[in-house]
ZADRENDO-216317 format. One record per residue (C-alpha): residue number from 1; z negated, y negated, x negated. Coordinates in steps of 0.05 Angstrom, whole numbers. Layout:
REM ZADRENDO-216317
{node NUM, {Z, Y, X}}
...
***
This chain:
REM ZADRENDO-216317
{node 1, {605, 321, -430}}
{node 2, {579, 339, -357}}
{node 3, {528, 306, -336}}
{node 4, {492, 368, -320}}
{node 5, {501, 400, -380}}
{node 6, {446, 433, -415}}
{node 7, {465, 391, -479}}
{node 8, {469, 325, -458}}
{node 9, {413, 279, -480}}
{node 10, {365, 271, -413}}
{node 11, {380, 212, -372}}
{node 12, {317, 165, -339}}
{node 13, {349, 159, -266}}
{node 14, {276, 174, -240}}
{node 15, {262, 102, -269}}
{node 16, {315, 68, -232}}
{node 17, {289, 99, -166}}
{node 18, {226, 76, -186}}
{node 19, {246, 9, -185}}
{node 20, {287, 14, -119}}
{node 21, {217, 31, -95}}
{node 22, {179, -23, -128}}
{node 23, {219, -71, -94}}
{node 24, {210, -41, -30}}
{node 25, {142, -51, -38}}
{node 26, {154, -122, -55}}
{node 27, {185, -138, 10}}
{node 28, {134, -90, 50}}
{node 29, {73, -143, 30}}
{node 30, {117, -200, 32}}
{node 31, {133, -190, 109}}
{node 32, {45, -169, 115}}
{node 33, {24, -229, 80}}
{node 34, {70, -281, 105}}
{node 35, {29, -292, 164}}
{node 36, {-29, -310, 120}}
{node 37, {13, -360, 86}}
{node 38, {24, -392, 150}}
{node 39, {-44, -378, 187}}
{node 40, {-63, -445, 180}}
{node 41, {-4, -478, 204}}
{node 42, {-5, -423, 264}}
{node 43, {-70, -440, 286}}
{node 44, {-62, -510, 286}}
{node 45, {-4, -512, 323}}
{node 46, {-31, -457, 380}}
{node 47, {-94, -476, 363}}
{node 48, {-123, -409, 353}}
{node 49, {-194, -403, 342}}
{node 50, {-222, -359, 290}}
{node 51, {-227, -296, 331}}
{node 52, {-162, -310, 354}}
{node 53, {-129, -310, 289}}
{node 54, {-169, -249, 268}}
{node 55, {-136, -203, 316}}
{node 56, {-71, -234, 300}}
{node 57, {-84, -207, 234}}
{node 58, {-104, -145, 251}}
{node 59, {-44, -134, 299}}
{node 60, {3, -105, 243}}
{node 61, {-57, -52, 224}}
{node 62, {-57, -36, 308}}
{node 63, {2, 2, 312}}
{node 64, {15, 16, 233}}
{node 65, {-46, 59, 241}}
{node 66, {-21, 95, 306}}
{node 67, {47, 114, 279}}
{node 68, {15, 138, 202}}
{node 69, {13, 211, 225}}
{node 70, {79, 209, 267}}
{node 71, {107, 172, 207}}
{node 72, {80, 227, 160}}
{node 73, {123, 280, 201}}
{node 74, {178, 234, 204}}
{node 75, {177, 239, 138}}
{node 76, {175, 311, 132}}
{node 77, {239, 318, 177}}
{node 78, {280, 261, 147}}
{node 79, {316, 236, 79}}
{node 80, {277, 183, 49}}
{node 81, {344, 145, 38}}
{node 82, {364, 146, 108}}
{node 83, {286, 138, 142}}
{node 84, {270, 81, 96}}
{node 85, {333, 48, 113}}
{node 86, {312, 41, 184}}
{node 87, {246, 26, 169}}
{node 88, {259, -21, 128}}
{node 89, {315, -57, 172}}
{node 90, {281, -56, 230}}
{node 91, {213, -86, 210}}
{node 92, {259, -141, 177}}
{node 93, {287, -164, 244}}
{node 94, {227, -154, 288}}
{node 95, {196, -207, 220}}
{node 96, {250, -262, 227}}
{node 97, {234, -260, 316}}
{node 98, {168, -272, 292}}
{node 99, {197, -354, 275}}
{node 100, {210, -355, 351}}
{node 101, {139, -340, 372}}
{node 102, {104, -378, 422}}
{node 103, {36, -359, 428}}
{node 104, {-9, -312, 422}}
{node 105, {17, -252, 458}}
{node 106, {84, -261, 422}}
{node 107, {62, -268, 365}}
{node 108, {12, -212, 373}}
{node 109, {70, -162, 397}}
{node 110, {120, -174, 342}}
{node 111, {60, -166, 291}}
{node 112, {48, -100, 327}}
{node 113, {125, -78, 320}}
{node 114, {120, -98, 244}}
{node 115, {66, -49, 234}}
{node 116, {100, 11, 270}}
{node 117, {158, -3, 235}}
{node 118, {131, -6, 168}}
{node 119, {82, 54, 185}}
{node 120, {133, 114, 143}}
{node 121, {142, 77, 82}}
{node 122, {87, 100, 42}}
{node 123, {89, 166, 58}}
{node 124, {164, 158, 42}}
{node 125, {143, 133, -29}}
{node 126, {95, 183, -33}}
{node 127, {154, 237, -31}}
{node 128, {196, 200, -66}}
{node 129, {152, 199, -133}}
{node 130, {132, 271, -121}}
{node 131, {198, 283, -118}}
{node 132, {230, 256, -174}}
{node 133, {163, 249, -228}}
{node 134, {131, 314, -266}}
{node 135, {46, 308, -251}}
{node 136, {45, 278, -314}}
{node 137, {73, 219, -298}}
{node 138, {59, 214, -225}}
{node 139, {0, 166, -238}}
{node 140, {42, 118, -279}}
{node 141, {94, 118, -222}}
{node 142, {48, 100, -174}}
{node 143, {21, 53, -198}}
{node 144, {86, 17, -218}}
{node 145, {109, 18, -151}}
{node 146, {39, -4, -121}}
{node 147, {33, -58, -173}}
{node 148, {99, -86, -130}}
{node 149, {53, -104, -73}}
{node 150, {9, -152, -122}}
{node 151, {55, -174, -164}}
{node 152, {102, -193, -115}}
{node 153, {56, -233, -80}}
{node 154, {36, -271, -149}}
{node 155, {92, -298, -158}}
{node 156, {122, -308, -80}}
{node 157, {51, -343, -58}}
{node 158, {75, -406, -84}}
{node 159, {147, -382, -70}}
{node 160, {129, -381, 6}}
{node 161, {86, -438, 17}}
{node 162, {146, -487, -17}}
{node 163, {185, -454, 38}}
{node 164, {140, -464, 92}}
{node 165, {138, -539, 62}}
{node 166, {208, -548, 73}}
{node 167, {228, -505, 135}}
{node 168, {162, -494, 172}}
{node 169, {128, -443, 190}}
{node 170, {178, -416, 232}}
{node 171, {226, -411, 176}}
{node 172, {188, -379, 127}}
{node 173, {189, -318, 183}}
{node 174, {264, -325, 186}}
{node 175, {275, -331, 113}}
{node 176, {232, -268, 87}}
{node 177, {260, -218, 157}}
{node 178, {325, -225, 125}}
{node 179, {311, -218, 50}}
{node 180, {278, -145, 81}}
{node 181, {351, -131, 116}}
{node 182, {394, -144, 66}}
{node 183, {352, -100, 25}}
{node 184, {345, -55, 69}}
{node 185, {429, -44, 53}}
{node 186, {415, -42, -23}}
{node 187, {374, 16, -15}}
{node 188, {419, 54, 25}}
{node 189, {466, 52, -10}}
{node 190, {435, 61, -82}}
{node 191, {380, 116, -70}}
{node 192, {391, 190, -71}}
{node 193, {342, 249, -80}}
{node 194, {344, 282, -152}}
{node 195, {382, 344, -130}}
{node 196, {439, 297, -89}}
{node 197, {442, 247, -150}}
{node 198, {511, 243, -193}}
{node 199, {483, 222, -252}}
{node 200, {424, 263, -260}}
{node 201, {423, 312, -312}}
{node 202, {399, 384, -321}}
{node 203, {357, 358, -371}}
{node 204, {325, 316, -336}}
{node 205, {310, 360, -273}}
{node 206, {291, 414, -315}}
{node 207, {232, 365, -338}}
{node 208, {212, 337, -263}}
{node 209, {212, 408, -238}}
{node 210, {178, 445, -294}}
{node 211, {127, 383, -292}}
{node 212, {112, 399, -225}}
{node 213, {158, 351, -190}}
{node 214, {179, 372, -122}}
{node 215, {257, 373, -121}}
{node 216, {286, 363, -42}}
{node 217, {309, 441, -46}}
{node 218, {231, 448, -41}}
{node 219, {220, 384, 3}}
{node 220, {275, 399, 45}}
{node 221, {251, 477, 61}}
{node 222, {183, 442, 73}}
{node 223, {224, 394, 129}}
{node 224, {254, 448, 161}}
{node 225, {179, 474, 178}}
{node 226, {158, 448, 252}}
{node 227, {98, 411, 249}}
{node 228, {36, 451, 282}}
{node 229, {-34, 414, 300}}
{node 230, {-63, 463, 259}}
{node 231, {-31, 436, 205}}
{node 232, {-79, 362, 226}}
{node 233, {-138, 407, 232}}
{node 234, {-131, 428, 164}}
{node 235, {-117, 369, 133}}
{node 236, {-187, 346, 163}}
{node 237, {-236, 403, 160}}
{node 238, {-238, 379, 80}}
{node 239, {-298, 341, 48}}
{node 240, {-260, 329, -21}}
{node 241, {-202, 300, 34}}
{node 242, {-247, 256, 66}}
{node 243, {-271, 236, 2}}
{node 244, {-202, 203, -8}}
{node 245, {-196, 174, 58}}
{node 246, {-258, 145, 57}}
{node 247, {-248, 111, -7}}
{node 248, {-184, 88, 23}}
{node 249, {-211, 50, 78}}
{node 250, {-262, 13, 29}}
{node 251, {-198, 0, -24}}
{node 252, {-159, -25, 34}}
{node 253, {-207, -68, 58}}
{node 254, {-221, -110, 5}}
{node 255, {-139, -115, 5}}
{node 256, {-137, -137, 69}}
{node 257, {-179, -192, 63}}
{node 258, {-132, -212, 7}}
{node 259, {-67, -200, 45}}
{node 260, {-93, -245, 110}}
{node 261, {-156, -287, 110}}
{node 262, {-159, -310, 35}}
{node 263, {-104, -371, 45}}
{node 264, {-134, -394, 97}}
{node 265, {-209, -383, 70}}
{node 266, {-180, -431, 6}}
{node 267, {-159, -479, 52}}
{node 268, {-201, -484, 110}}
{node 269, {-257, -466, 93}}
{node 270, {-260, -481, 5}}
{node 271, {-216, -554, 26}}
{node 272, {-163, -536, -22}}
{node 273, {-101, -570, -10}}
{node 274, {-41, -515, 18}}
{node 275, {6, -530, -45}}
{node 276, {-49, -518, -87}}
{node 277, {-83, -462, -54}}
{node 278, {-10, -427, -70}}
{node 279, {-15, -431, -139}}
{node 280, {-91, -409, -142}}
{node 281, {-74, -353, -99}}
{node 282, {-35, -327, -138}}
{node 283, {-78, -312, -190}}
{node 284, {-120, -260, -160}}
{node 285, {-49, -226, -145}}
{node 286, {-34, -219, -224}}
{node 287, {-101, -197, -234}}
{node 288, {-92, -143, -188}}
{node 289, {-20, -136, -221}}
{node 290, {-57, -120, -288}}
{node 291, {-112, -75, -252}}
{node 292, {-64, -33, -219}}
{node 293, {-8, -21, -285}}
{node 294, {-81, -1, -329}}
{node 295, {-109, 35, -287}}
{node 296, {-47, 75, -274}}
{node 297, {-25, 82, -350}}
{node 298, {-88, 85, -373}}
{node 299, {-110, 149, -320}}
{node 300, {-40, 189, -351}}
{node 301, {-64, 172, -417}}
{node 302, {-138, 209, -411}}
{node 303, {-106, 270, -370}}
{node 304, {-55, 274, -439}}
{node 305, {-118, 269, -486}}
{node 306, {-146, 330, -447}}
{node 307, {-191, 283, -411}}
{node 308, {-218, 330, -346}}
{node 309, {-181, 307, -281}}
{node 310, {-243, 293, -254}}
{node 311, {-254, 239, -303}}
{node 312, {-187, 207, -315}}
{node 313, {-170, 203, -242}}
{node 314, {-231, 191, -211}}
{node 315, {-266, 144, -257}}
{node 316, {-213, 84, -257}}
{node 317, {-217, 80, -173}}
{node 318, {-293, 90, -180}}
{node 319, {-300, 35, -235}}
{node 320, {-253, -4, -200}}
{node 321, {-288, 0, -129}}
{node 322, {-350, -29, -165}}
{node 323, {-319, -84, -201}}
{node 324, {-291, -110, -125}}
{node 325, {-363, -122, -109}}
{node 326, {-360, -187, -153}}
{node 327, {-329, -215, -93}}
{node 328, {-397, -244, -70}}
{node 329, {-396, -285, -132}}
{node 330, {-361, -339, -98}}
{node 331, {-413, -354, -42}}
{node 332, {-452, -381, -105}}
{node 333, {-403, -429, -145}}
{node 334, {-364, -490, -106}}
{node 335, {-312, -515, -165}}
{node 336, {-236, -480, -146}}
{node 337, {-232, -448, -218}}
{node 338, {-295, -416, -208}}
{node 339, {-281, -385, -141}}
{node 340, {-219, -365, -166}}
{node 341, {-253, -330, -222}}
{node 342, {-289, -289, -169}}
{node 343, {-237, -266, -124}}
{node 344, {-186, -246, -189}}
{node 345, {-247, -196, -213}}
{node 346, {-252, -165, -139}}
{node 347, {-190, -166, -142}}
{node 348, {-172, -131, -210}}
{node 349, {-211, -87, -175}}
{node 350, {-175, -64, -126}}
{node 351, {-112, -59, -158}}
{node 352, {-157, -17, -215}}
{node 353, {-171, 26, -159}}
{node 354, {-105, 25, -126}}
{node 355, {-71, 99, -157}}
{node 356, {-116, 131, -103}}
{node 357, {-47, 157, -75}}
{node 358, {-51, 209, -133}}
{node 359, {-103, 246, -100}}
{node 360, {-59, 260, -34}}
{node 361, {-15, 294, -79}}
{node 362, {-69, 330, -126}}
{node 363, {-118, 358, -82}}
{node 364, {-68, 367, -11}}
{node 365, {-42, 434, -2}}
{node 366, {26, 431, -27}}
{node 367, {53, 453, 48}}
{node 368, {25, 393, 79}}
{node 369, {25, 337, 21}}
{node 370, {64, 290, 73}}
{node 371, {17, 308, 138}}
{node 372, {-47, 287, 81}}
{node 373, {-9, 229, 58}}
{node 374, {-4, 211, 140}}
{node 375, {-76, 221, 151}}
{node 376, {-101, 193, 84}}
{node 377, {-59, 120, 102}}
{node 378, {-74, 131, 176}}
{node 379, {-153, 121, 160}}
{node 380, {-136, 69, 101}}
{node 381, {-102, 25, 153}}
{node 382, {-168, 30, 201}}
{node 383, {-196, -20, 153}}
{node 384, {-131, -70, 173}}
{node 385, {-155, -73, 240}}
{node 386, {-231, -81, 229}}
{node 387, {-235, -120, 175}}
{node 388, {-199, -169, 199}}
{node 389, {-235, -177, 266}}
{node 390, {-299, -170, 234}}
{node 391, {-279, -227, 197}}
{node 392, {-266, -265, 250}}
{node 393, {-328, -258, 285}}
{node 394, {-371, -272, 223}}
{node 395, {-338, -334, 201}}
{node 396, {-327, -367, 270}}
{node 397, {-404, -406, 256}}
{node 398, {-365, -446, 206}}
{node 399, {-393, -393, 149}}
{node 400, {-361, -352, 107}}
{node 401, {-410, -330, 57}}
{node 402, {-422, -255, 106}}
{node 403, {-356, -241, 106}}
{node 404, {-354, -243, 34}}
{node 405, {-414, -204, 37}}
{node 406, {-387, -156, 88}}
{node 407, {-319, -148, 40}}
{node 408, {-375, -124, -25}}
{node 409, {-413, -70, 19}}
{node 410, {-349, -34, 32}}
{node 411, {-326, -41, -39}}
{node 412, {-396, 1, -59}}
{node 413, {-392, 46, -8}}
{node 414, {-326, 76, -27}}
{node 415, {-351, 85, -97}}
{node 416, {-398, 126, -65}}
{node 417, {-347, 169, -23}}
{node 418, {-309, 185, -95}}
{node 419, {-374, 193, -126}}
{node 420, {-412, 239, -72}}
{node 421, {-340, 274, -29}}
{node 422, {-289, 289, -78}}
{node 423, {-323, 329, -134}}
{node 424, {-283, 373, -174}}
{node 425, {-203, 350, -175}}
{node 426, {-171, 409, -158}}
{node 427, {-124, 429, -96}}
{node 428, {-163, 450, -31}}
{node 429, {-148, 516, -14}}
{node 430, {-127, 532, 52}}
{node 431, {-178, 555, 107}}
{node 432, {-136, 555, 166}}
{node 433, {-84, 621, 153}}
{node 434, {-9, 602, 166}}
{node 435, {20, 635, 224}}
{node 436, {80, 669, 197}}
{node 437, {109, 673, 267}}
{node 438, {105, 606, 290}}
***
């Protein structure tokens, strides 16, 4: 029987391109976090101070933030299997020349080319779910494929510290750029958009579209649109829009601080030894992990029940925003287990939090879901930079107990954003008219 026959049983091939994006995913926070892993042996060797390595840090975030909204209409223009094959390839070689840094400005530079390379890919991940998943299973997807950042890193933390043990520093850079290239080939040649897939069925289609998936007929007539800066203004003259990329900012945040200063804070300034601060590290990750799959699953599973939007989307980031607060728990307790406690409730957290991509889809108008998905990651990855830094500066008495501090408030105040901005979950209507001779 044809595969796109009405009568075949439906096939699942959205699943398997799920997973071709979880492990993207995987190997995008793998080549952010790596540095962290090896921050302490970095800064010994160049002997950084704590400023210092604080804008290394934030040097990804520099230029990932600059290219969000030129990745977003990059995105727009291009197939997400030939874009994220670039993407992906590229920031994988500019991460292995990162083993032959030798100081500061090096290192700094090909931390910045990282970040512009990286900068499409979740806007590309973005299309791809809302491409191939109905609404009522967009939430799910999402969070499977952002679980990949957290649960990666649970289980390569270790991974990539026995590395560093064996290779150095150095090679932990070479090792990880070309696990991302390789890769980088896999998904080439594996992914294809729904309509462009040869073992897709009817059936299946017939369930993304009338679900409310966006098939690449409909992406692809949206590409072939030129991008106008009216199209930016619109995307910003939104409270309910700058609900979301508020809340972003205070969801990345607390992320951030996971993804570079938390080795380092185990180590240098909690005197854990660096196998061992591996293996606790990774603990926050799976909490995270767990956080992100519920909240997800559990978000699809109220909207089903006939639970208002406003509740079963909202209320997991809100909830989960709150719980990251418990972060300043561990400025009061000194014993690893109980720090550790801590930092995995923050950090369940933010990965309960962590579906927030579902409002760029929800509430954008459906013409410009990829320039909203630019902005709403463009003022996320503001955080990457000045948290970072911040950071820095407040820790470099010898103290970390404000930056912990400093982590909480923004945790509380983008509860507030989803709370106080957003309101009602419903699609913005368009106040900007289209121009239908441009």
């Amino acid at each position: 029987m044809n595969a796109r026959s009405p009568a075949a049983k439906p096939t699942r091939i959205r699943y398997q391109m799920l997973f071709l994006v979880f492990v993207n995913v995987v190997i995008n926070y793998m080549d952010r976090s790596n540095l962290a892993v090896a921050a302490s042996a970095i800064g010994k060797e160049f002997r950084f101070t704590p400023v210092q390595m604080g804008l290394i840090f934030s040097a990804f975030s520099w230029t990932y933030l600059l290219f969000q909204i030129p990745g977003g209409i990059l995105v727009k223009r291009f197939a997400p299997r030939v874009l994220y094959a670039i993407s992906l390839i590229s920031w994988s070689l500019a991460t292995v020349l990162q083993g032959f840094a030798r100081g500061f400005v090096s290192l700094f530079g090909l931390r910045m080319a990282t970040g512009a390379l990286e900068a499409p890919a979740f806007p590309i991940n973005n299309r791809v779910v809302s491409s191939w998943f109905p609404v009522q299973e967009r939430a799910s997807a999402i969070g499977v494929y952002t679980s990949g950042q957290f649960l990666g890193l649970a289980f390569l933390m270790p991974v990539l510290s026995r590395i560093q043990l064996q290779v150095g520093w150095k090679g932990l850079f070479v090792i990880t750029g070309l696990i991302g290239i390789v890769w980088g080939l896999v998904w080439y040649f594996f992914y294809r958009d729904p309509l462009k897939h040869q073992k897709v069925n009817k059936v299946e289609l017939t369930h993304i579209e009338n679900g409310g998936g966006i098939l690449d007929s409909q992406a692809n007539d949206q590409a072939k649109t030129a991008f106008r800066w009216t199209d930016l203004r619109e995307v910003l003259s939104h409270r309910k829009l700058w609900g979301i990329y508020l809340g972003q900012f205070a969801v990345n945040g607390a992320l951030w601080f996971f993804l570079t200063w938390f080795p380092k804070y185990l180590v240098d300034y909690r005197g854990m030894d660096f196998i061992q601060s591996g293996y606790w590290a990774s603990v926050p990750y799976l909490a995270a992990f767990a956080g992100v799959l519920g909240s997800g699953f559990l978000s699809d599973y109220l909207m089903r029940r006939g639970v208002p939007a406003a509740r079963a989307r909202k209320w997991p980031i809100i909830a989960g925003l709150l719980l990251s607060v418990s972060i300043v728990g561990a400025n009061y307790v000194h014993t690893p287990g109980w720090i550790i406690l801590f930092m995995s409730l923050s950090f369940f957290g933010v990965g309960f939090a962590s579906i927030t991509w579902i409002f760029v889809s929800t509430l954008a108008p459906k013409h410009l879901i990829d320039v909203t998905g630019g902005v709403f990651n463009f003022i996320g990855q503001l955080s990457g930079i000045v948290v970072p830094i911040v950071i820095g500066f407040l820790a470099s008495g010898g103290n970390f107990a404000p930056a912990l501090i400093f982590v909480a408030v923004l945790g509380g105040l983008g509860a507030c954003a989803y709370l106080f901005l957003v309101g009602n979950v419903e699609r913005v209507t368009v106040r900007i008219p289209l121009d239908l001779n441009d």
